[in-house]
N, C-alpha and C positions, 0 to 999 in steps of 0.2 A: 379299905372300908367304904369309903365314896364310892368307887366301883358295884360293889354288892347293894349299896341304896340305889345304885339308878338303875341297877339289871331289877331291883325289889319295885321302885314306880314303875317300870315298864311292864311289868306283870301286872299290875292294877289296874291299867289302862284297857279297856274292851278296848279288841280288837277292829271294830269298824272305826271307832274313833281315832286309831291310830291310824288308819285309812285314809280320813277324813282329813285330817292334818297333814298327811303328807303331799294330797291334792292340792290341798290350800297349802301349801310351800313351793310347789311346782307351779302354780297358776299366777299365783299372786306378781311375780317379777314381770312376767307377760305382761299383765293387765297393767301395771305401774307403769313399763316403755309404753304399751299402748296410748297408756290417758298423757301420758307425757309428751309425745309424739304429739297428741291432739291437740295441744294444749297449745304447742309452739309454735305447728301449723296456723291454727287460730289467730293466735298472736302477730305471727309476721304478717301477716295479709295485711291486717290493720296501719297502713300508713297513715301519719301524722302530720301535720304541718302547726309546729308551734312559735309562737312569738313569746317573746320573753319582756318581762319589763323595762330592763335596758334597753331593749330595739333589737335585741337579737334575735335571729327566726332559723330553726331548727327543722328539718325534715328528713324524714323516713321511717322505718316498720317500728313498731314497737318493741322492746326487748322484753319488759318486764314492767308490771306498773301495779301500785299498790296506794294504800288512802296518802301516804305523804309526798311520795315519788313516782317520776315516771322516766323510765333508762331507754332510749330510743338511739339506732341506730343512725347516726345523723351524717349526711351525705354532703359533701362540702367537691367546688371546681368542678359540676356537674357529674358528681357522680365518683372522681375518679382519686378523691381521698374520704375514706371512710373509719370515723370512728367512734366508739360508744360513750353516749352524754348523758349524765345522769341529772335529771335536775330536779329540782322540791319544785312540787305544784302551786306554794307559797310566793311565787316570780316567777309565774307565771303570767300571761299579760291575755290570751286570747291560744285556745287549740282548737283543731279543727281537724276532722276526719276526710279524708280526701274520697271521694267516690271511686268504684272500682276500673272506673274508665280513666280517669288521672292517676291513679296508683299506676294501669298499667304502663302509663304513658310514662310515668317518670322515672318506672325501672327499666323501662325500656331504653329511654334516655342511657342513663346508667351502663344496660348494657350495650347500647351501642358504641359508648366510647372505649367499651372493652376490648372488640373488636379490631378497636387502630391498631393494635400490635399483628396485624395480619395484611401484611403489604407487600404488593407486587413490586418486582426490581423490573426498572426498567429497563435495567442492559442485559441482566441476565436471568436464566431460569431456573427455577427451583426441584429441589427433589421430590417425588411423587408422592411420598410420603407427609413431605410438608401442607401440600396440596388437598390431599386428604384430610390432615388434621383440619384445618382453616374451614375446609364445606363440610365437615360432617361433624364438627365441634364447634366450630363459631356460626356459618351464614344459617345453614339448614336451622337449628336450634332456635336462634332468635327467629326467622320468618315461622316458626312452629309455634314458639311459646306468645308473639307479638305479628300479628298478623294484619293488625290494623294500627299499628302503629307508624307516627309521620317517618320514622326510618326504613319503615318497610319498602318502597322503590328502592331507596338509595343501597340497602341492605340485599336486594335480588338483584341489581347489577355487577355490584360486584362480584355477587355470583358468578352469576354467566361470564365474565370475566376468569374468574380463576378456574371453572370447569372448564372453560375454553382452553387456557394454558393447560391444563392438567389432559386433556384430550389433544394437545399439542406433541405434548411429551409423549403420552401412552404411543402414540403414531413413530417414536424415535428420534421427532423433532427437536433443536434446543437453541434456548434463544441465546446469542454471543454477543455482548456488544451492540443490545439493541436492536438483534434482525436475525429473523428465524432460520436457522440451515441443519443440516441432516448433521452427525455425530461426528461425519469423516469429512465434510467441511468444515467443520468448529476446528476440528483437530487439523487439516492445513492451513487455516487460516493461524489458529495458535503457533503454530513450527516457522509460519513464514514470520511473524512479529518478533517470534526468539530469535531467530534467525538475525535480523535487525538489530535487536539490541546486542545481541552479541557482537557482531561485526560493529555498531556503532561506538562500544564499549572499547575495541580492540584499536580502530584509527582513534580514539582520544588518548590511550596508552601511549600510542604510536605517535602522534604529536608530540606528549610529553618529554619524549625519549626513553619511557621504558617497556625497552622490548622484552624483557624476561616478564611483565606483567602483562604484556600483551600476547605474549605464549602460552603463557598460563591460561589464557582466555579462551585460547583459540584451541587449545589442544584436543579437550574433550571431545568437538564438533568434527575431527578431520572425517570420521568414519561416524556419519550419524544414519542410519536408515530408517530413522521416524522421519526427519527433516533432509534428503539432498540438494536440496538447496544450499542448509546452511552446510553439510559439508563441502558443496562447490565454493565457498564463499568465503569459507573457514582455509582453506587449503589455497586458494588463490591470493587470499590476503596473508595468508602466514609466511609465499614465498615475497608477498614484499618486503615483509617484516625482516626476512632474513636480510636481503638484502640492501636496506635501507641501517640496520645492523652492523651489517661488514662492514660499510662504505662509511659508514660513521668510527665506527673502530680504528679503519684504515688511513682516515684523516687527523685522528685524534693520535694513532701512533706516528702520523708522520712530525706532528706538531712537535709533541714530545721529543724527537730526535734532536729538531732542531734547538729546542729549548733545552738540551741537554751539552748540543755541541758546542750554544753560545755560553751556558756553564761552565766549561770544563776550561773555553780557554779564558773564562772570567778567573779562574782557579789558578793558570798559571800565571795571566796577572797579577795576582794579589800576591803568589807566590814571591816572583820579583818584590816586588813590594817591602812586601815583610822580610825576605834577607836583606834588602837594603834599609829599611827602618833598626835592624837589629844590628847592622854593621855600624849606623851611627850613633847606636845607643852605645856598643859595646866602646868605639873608640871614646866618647865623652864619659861613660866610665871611668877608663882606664887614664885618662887624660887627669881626671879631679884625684885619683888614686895616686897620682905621680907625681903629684904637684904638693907643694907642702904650703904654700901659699893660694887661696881660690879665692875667686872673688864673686861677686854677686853676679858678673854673666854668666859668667863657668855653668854657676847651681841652675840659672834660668835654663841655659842649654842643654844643660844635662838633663832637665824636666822636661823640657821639650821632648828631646830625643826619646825619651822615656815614651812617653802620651803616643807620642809616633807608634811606635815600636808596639805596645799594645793594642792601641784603635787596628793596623793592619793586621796583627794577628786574630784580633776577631772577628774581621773583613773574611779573612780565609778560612777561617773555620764553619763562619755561617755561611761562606760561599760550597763549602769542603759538604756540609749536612745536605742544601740544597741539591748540588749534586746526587748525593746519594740519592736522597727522595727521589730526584725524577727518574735514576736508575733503575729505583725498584716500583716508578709508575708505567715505565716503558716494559719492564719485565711481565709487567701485570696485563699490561695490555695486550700485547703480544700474544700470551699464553692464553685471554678471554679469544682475541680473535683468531687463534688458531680451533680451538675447542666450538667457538661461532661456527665455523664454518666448516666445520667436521660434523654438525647437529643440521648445518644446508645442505649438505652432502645426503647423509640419512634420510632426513626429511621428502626431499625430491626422489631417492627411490625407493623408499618407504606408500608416498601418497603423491602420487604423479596427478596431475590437472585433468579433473576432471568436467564432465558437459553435461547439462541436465535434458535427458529426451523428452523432445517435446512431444507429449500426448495426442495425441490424432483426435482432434471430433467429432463426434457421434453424427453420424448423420441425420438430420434434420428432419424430422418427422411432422412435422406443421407448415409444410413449406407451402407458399402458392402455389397452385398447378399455373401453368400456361395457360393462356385466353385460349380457345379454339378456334380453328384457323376458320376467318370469313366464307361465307357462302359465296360459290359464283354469281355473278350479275349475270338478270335477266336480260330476256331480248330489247326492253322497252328504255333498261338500264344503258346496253352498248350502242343502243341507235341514239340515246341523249349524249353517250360522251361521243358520236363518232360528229355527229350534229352541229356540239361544239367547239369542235376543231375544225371543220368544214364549212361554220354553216356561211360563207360567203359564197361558195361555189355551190350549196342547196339554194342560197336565193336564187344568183342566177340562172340555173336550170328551171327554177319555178317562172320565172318572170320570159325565160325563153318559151318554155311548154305556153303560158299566159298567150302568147303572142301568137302561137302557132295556132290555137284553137279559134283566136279573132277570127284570122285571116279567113280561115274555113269556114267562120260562121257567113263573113261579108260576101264571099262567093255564094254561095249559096241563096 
């Protein structure tokens, strides 16, 4: 029934009007985000700077503000906790509108501490990608949006800092450890470090005396063809390990032997022992048994005898366990240092000693040439050195010719 009343308004309604209404239900949401948008825009530009009558002093944009309140986003640690305060203009003490040149100064602030989450490692370099976020979402934005702001130098050094990295990298460069090398020096330098701890991992093992963990170490590396190094390294120390192993084994079975031969005849000592403690238990026995009168040494002796008799039998029995024990530590041994030295065996023709070739160097391409060889001396040059090597016998040929020409002149 409802149905047929609203199909019966909708016929009542001219058709432009129905038009008219449907515009106005399409437009209207527009225009509401739009004034809304504008509204917020307006609003946040507006930063505040307000004091309160306690002494408290609140800054930043407006959020919202009406005749009893005003909700202002208030910026606390320069910037870097941020949250919404609402407070009655009633305690209120003094507000003030900041100019457009301090608003932008203090967002700026703000977001230059945003910024710090964008830091170069000083040992190593970052992914390209990272590099990219940093300049094209932090530094470029701020020097766009804040371009006369006191952060702006400090904000384009950095720049050029992380472009400079970032065009480090692009070139296949990377930085390791604080200093820049191509991708396949990162990576020998990395193999020869591991290498290192590896082997440094494996003599601490080896110190300790466990060589089954120090195999364990060393195993992986005998055949590494990222690092030869550490396989020369790994396979040179492994045959100490072996044999520092044996020779440990070899001395520990020999102990055992002895510790087992001074057992055994601790064993037939005690033996003796206990059948003589047991022969003079059994005769004082048999002695108080046959006797129909005893007396108080009798019973002493007989305890005696007794105490004997047992102390020795548990002399030999704990000597009898002992034994044993060391029988099956020398069994143990044995059969380790047999199975040792069947894995020394394998080992050495398995991964025989290896030598690392040494790389030849590139020949030198920056080299100083040779000086070019001096010009010959002139004529003026070899009559000065003959001059002064001579010149005693140039005087006196001068001081002779001198003489010769007097004499001529005098005749004359």
């Amino acid at each position: 029934m409802s149905t047929l009343r609203g199909a019966h308004a909708m016929k009542s309604i001219p058709c432009g009007r129905v038009v008219w209404i449907l515009l106005c239900i399409l437009v209207l949401p527009g225009s509401i985000d739009l004034s809304t948008a504008q509204m917020s825009d307006s609003v946040a530009v507006d930063y505040v700077s307000i004091r309160l009558k306690d002494g408290t002093v609140l800054e930043g944009p407006v959020l919202l503000e009406d005749d009893g309140q005003i909700t202002v986003e208030a910026q606390a640690a320069s910037g870097t906790i941020i949250h919404k305060e609402r407070v009655e203009k009633s305690n209120i003490a003094s507000l003030s509108h900041l100019s457009p040149a301090d608003r932008d100064q203090r967002l700026a602030t703000i977001a230059y501490h945003g910024l710090a989450k964008y830091q170069l490692d000083s040992q190593s370099s970052l992914p390209p990608a990272y590099y990219d976020l940093a300049i094209n979402e932090g530094f470029l934005p701020f020097l766009q949006k804040y371009p006369q702001a006191m952060e702006s130098a400090t904000v384009s050094n950095r720049l050029a800092e992380w472009k400079s990295e970032r065009s480090m990298v692009a070139s296949g460069q990377i930085k390791y450890r604080g200093k820049w090398m191509t991708t396949d020096e990162a990576d020998k330098l990395t193999a020869s470090e591991r290498a290192q701890q590896v082997i440094q991992d494996a003599r601490a093992l080896m110190a300790q005396g466990q060589f089954d963990a120090a195999t364990e170490r060393l195993a992986p590396y005998y055949s590494a063809p990222q690092s030869p190094q550490l396989a020369v390294e790994s396979r040179r120390l492994q045959g100490d390990v072996y044999r520092l192993w044996v020779s440990s084994l070899q001395t520990f079975k020999d102990q055992l032997g002895k510790d087992l031969e001074a057992s055994k005849d601790r064993v037939a000592r005690l033996a003796e022992a206990r059948s003589k403690a047991q022969s003079d238990y059994d005769q004082a026995r048999a002695k108080n048994q046959g006797s129909n009168v005893r007396t108080l040494g009798d019973a002493a002796i007989s305890g005696q005898t007794a105490a004997d008799y047992f102390r020795a039998e548990k002399q030999f029995g704990d000597e009898q366990k002992r034994e044993s024990a060391l029988q099956q530590q020398l069994d143990d041994t044995v059969q380790k240092l047999r199975d040792v030295q069947q894995s020394q065996d394998l080992f050495a023709t398995a991964y025989p000693p290896m030598e690392l070739v040494k790389e030849t160097p590139p020949p030198r391409t920056n080299a100083v040439p040779p000086p070019p060889p001096p010009p010959p001396p002139t004529f003026l040059e070899k009559a000065g050195e003959w001059f002064g090597r001579n010149w005693i016998m140039a005087v006196g040929v001068g001081l002779l010719g001198m003489w010769g020409i007097s004499r001529l002149l005098t005749r004359a």
